[in-house]
N, C-alpha and C positions, 0 to 999 in steps of 0.2 A: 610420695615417700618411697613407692617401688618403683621409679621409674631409672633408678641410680644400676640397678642389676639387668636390665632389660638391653644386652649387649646388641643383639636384633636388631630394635630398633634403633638404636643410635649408630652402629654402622652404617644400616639402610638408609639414613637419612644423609651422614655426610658423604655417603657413596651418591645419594643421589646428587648433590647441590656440587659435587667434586664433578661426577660425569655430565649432567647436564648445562653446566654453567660455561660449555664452549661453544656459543653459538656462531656460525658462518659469518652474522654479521654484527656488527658492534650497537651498541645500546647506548644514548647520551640523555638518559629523564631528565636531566636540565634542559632539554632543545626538547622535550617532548611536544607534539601537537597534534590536539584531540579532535576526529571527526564532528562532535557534539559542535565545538565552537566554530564550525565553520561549514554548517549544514545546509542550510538556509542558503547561504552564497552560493556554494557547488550544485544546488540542485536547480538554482537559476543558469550558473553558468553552463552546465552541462546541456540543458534545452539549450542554450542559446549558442552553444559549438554543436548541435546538431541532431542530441542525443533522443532515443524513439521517448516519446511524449507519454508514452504508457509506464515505461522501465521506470522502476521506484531505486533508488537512490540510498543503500544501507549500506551497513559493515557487518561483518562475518567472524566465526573464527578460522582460527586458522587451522590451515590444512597440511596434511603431511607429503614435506618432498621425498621421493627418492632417490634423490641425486648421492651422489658418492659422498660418504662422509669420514673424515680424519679418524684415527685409532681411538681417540679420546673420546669423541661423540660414540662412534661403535660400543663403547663398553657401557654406555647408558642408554643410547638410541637405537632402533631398528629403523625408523624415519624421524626426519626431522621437520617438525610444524613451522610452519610460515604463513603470514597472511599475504595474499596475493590479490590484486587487483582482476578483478573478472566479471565477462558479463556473460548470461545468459538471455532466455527469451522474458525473462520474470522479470531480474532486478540487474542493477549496475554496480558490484560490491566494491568495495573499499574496506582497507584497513582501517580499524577501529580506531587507531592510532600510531603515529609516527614518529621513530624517533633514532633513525637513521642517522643523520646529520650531523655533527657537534653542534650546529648553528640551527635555531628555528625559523629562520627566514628562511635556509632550502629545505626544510621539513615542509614548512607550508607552500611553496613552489611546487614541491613534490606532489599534492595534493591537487594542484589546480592542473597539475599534466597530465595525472591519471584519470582525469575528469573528463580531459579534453583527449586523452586517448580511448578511453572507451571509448565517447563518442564518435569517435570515426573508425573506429576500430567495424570489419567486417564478420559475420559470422560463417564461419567457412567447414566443410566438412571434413574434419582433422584424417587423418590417414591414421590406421590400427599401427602401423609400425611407427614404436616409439623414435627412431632418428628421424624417420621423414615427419613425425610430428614437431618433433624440435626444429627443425632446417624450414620447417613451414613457417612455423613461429617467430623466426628468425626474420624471415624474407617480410613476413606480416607487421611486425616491428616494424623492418625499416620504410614498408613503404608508406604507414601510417605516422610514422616520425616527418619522412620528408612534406607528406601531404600536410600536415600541420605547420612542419615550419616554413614553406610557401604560401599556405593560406595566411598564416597570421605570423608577422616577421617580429614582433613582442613574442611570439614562443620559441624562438629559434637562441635567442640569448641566454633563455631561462633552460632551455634543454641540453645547449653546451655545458651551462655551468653545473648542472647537473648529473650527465656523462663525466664531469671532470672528476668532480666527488668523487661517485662512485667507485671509477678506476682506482683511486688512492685506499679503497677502503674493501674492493670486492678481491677475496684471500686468493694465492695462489698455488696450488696443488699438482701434486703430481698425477696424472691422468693417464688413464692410457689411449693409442694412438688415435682412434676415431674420436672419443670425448674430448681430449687435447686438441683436434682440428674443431671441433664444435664450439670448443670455450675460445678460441683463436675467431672465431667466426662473431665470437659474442662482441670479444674486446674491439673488434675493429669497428664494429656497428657504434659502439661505445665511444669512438675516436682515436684508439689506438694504431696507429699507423705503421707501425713496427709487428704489428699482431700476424701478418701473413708471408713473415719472412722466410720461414722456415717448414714451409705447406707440407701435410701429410699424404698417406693416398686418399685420402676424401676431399681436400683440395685440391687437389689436382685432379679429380673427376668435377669437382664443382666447377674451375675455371675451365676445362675441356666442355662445359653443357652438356654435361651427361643428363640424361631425363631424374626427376625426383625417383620415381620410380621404380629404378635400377639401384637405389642406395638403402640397402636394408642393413638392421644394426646386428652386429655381432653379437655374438654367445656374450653374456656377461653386461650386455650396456647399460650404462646408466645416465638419464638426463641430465643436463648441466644445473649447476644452482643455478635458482631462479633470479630473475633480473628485475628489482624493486621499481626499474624507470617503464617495466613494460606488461600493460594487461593482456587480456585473453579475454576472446567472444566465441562462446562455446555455440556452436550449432546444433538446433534441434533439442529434445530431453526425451530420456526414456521414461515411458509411462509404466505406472503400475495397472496390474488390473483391475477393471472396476468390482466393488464391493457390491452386493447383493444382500448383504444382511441388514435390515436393519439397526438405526443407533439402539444402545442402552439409553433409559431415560435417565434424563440429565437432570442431575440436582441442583438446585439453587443456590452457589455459592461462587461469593467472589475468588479471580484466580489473581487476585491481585496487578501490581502493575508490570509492566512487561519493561526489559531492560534492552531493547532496542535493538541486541544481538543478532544477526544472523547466523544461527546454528545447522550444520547441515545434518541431516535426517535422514530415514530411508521406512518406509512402509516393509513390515512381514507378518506372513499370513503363520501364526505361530498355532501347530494343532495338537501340540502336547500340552499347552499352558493349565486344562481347566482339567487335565488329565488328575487322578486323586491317591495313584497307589505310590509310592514310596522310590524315590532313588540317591543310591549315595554316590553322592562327587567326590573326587583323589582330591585328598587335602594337599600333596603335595604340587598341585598345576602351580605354575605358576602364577603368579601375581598379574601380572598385565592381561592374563587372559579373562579377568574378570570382570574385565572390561566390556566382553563383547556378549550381544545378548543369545544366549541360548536355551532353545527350542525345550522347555521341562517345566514342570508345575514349580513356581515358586511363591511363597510369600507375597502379599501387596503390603513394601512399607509404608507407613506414614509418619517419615519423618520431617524435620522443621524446613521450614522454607529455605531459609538460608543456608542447611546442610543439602538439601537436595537440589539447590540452583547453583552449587561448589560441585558436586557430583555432577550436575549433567556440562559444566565448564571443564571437565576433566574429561571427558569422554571427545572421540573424534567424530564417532558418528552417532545420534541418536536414534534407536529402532521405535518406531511405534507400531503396536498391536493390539487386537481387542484383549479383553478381559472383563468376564464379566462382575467381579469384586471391586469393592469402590474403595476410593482412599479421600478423607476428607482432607486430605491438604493437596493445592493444585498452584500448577504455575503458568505463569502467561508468559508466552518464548515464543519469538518469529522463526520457522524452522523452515528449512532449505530442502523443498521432497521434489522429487519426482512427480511428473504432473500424472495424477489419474487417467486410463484412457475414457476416453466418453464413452458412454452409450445411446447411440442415434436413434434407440428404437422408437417407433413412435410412441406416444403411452393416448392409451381411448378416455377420453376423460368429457366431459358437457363444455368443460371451457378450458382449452389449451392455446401456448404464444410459443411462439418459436423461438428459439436462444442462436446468436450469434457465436461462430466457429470462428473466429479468428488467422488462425494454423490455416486452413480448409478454405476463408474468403466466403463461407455462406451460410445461409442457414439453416440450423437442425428445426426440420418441421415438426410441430406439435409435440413440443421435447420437453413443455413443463405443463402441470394441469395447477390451474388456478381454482380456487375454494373461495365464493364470496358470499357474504354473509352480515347482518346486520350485528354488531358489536351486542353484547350482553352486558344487562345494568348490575349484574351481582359479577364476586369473585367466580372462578372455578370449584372453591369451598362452599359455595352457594351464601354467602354473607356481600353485601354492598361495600365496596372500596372505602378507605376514607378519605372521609370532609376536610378540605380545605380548613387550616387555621386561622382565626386572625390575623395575622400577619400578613398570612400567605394573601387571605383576602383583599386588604390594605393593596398589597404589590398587584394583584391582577387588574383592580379599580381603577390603580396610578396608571397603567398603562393602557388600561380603557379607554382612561379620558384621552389618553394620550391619541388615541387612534381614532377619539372623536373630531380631535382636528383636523382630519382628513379627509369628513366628511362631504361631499360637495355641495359647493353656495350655493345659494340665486345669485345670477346674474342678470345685469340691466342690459337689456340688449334694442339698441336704437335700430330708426331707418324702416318704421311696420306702416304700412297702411293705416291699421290702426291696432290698439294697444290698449296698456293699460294708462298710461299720463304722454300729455301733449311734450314734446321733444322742443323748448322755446328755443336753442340754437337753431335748427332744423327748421324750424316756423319761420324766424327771422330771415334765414338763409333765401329759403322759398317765397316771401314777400319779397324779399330783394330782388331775386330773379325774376318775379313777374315784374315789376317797378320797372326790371331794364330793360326788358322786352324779351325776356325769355322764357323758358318754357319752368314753370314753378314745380316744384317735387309735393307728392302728393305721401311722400314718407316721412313724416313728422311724429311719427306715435314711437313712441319706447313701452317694450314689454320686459314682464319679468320672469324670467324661466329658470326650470330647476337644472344644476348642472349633472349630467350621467355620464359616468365611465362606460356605462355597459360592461360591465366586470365580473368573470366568473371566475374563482378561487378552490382550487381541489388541494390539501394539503394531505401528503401521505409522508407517514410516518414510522418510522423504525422501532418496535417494539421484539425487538430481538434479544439472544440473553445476554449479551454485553449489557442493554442496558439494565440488570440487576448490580453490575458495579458501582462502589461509590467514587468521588471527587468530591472536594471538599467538605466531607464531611455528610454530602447530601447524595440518596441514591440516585444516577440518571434519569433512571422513569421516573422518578417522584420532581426533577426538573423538568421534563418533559412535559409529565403531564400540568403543572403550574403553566406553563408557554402554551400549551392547547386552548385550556381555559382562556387565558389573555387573548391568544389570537382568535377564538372561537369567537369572545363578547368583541374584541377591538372590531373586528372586520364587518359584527351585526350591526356594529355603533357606525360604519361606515356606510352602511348601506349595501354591500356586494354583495352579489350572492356567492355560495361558498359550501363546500363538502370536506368533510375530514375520513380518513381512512387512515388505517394499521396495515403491516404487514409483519410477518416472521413465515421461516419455510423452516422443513425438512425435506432436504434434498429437491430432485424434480418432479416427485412425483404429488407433492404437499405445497403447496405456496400459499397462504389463507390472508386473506385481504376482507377486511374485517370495518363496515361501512359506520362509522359514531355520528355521523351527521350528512343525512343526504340533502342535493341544492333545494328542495321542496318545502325543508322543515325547517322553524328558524331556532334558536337555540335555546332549549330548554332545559326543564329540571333533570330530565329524561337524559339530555346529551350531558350532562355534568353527571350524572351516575356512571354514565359508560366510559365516560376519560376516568372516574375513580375506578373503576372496577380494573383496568388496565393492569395485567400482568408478563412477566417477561417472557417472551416464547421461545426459540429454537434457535434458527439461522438466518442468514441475510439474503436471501436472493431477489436483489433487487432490481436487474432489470425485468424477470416475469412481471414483478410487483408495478413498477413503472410502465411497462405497454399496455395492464389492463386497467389503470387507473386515469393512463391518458386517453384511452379508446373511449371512457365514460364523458370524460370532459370536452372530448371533440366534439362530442353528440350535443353540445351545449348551442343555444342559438346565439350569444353573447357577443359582442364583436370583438371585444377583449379576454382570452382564457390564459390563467394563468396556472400554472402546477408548481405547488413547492414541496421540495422533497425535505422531511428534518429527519437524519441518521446521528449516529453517535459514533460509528467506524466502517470500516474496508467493507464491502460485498463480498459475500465469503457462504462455503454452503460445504457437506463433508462428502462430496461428493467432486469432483474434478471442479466444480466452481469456486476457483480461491484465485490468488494472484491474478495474472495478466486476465487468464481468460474471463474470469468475475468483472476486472475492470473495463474491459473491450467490450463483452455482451452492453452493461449499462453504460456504458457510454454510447452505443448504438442505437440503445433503447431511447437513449434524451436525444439521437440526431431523429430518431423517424418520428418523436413528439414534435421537434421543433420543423420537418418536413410538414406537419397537418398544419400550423400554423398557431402550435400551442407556447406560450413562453415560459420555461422550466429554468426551475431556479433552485441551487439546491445549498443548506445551510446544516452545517457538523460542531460537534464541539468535540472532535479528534483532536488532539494536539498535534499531530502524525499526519495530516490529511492532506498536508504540502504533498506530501508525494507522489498521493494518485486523486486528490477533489479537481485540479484542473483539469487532468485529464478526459474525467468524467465529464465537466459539465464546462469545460472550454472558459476562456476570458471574458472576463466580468459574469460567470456565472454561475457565482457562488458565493459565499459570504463561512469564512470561520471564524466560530467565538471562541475566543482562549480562554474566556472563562465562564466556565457550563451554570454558575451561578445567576449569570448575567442575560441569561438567554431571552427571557420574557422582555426584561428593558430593550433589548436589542432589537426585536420585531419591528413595535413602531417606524424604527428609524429606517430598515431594511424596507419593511413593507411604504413607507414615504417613497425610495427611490424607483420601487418596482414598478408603481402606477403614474411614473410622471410620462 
């Protein structure tokens, strides 16, 4: 009812939708086309134009250009947001969605070029001066344009028609002299062939081969709009420093599900925040600057999900910092940081594994301490897990049997001196040859023998605090541990011998690997308490967790050993092990398993785990379930093809 007098806000808002509503480039949501629908395709195609096997494959938001922009954007923008195709040492980003085109056929072209220009795309060390950055870009463009449309003469057609668009629809401004030869340098690249008619002095230092060098930008410059047909492969990343404090302890609550965004972030070390005395802020600041985070005790709000994942989709950059006040409402966001720097130092511990550097090509000696230990039959509250239901019962029985069929026969095995029953073809055969004068076989007996795999089975499993979230209805550990039980009695019903192990860390100085059933003991009332008693623990560091659990099963005398790994998401630790390097360490870790001659197998119910489970565990060596409800059924069939 008072919103009719509130003259403020209704200016502010058609002031905003009047200024903001000029964007650089044109918008067609009827040709829109959304990275969701065509994920799966690009992340195959990209491996397969050449793209690094580690690099995960996401969308971002968007980031602010500085390019020079029209009087009209001036009056509501200081930069202007765009999403930009880019790669890093982490991830391969893409726009979240496109809709560039009036037509969604070159919406979606456009999608499979920036896939395949990453992919070949170099990562180069940019020059601090912003023109020789631009003119680098420029030259890096074209040379990965042509290397593509020679390599593959199907992209040469798709990248014309796509330069054609563009041209028609990228705006044209007035510039001054050096930006004008740069945007002239863009359009030609573009196919403009009329674009260098009229060269400035930066063209004509360019056609003379003047060195890059010698071309620095003038007072005032501003990069060109950004060019939609062409990414960026950022070299190197600045690292934060490494954290020395300890986490706060982490409460048990779901952060809900993650919306797939790549947000970019930045780590600060904020030392006013827990400060307690009093300071007043100028109500007059302006508005935008509220945006950005500053270093002063405030409030921890706890507002709705939905209002604080609209808040942080409003922001360009997200700060994270400690605090030690809790807010019970949390979000789960893929965020875009700064890689931690490591620290190499050794740590003294009874049993430490060394992590793989990636960056560096070697590895950090005795750089995690591992913590083993025999699993406990009660909770942490000192009370026993709970039992299995009915139901639950019924499904682990079903799939028992199930893995009773994999048991190994008797076999009738002919041709023994002697046995258990006479062999009458073999008899006959042997009468016959002495009959004709030759020399008769004295191998007529058939025996019956048991058949053996010799099969030893370590299954190590992810009890991290993801899995306190739910799907479908059901919490992950409370799936998990359902799938333990099954495979714990399936594999007894089979005969293997067999060890189950947990793990969860905090950071490297923690990794606790937690034994529920060693190959010794067979499976008891005992190991059913300790898969209920199972609680969520910390973080994911899982390649320490995988070299000390393989190093127990090489020790094995079996002629067949096999290790499977059951996680429920990424390798991740709060400490510089997150992205590439989390997924390079274990992947390292399953190559120098599979160097001793272990077979490592590893099985997720990520929905997300396209991105980086091949990585980790290479072709044909891994199995995802899309649905985590389904995981127990699914063993049997997985554990059939393991042991053929």
């Amino acid at each position: 009812m008072s919103a009719w007098y509130e003259v403020e806000e209704h200016v502010g808002r058609w002031w905003h939708r009047w200024a903001a509503s000029a964007p650089s480039y044109p918008a067609h949501p009827d040709a829109e086309v959304r990275f969701e629908s065509l994920s799966d395709t690009l992340a195959v195609y990209f491996r397969a134009m050449g793209g690094g096997r580690s690099l995960a494959l996401v969308t971002a938001t968007a980031r602010d250009s500085t390019h020079r922009l029209t009087w009209r954007q001036r009056l509501g923008l200081a930069s202007e947001p765009i999403e930009r195709a880019r790669q890093d040492i982490e991830n391969a980003v893409l726009p979240s969605r496109l809709a560039l085109f009036p037509e969604s056929s070159l919406n979606r072209d456009l999608y499979f070029w920036l896939t395949a220009f990453l992919a070949g795309a170099r990562q180069l060390p940019w020059p601090t001066d912003p023109l020789q950055r631009d003119l680098l870009q420029i030259a890096e463009a074209a040379r990965v344009g042509e290397v593509l449309c020679e390599g593959f003469p199907g992209l040469a057609q798709r990248y014309r028609r796509l330069c054609s668009a563009l041209l028609e629809i990228r705006p044209v401004r007035p510039l001054p002299p050096t930006e004008a030869d740069v945007e002239a340098l863009i359009r030609h690249q573009l196919g403009q062939h009329d674009a260098l008619e009229s060269p400035g002095e930066l063209l004509r230092r360019i056609c003379a081969g003047k060195p890059l060098s010698t071309m620095c930008a003038p007072t005032g410059y501003r990069p060109p709009l950004p060019v939609p047909l062409w990414g960026r492969a950022l070299a190197g990343d600045a690292t934060s420093p490494p954290s020395s404090e300890s986490d706060p302890d982490t409460e048990e609550n779901d952060a809900g599900e993650s919306d797939a965004v790549m947000r970019t972030a930045e780590r600060r070390e904020l030392d006013q925040a827990e400060r307690d005395d009093p300071l007043m802020l100028n109500p007059f600041e302006k508005m935008l600057s509220w945006s950005e985070m500053v270093n002063v005790n405030r409030p921890v709000d706890d507002d709705e999900e939905e209002d604080a994942r609209r808040a942080a989709d409003q922001l360009d950059r997200i700060t994270l910092s400690k605090n030690e006040r809790k807010a019970s409402m949390r979000l789960k966001m893929e965020l875009e940081l700064a890689g931690t720097e490591v620290d190499a130092t050794p740590i003294d511990a009874p049993t430490t594994w060394p992590e793989w550097h990636y960056r560096k090509k070697r590895y950090l000696a005795d750089h995690c301490a591992v913590f083993a230990e025999t699993a406990p039959e009660v909770a942490p509250n000192g009370e026993p897990g709970a039992e299995p239901d009915a139901e639950t019962r019924r499904r682990i029985n079903r799939v028992r049997r199930q893995f009773e069929a994999l048991r190994p026969r008797r076999e009738l095995q002919h041709g023994h001196v002697d046995g258990d029953e006479i062999d009458l073809d073999a008899l006959v055969r042997s009468v016959a040859e002495g009959a004709a004068g030759g020399h008769p076989s004295e191998n007529v007996y058939m025996r019956w023998r048991d058949q053996a795999r010799d099969l030893a089975v370590a299954t190590l499993v992810d009890v991290s605090l993801s899995t306190d979230s739910w799907v479908e209805d059901r919490r992950v550990l409370d799936v998990e541990k359902e799938a333990l039980l099954a495979l714990a009695h399936g594999i007894q019903a089979c005969g293997d011998d067999q060890a189950i192990y947990t793990f969860t860390s905090r950071r490297r100085h923690r990794v606790d690997v937690r034994k529920i059933k060693a190959f010794e003991e067979p499976v008891t009332a005992a190991t059913e308490r300790r898969i209920a008693a199972l609680e969520p623990g910390l973080y994911t560091r899982m390649g320490a967790a995988i070299r000390h659990v393989a190093a127990e099963l090489a020790r094995r005398p079996n002629r067949h050993r096999l290790l499977l790994v059951l996680t429920d998401g990424k390798p991740n630790d709060t400490d510089h092990y997150e992205g590439r390097f989390a997924v390079e360490d274990t992947r390292m870790a399953v190559r120098e398993a599979r160097r001793e001659g272990l077979t490592v197998f590893g099985v997720t119910i990520d929905a997300e785990a396209r991105q980086y489970f091949p990585a980790i565990f290479g072709r044909a060596g891994y199995s995802i379930v899309t649905r985590p409800s389904g995981l127990a059924n699914a063993l049997p069939l997985l554990y059939r093809q393991l042991i053929r």
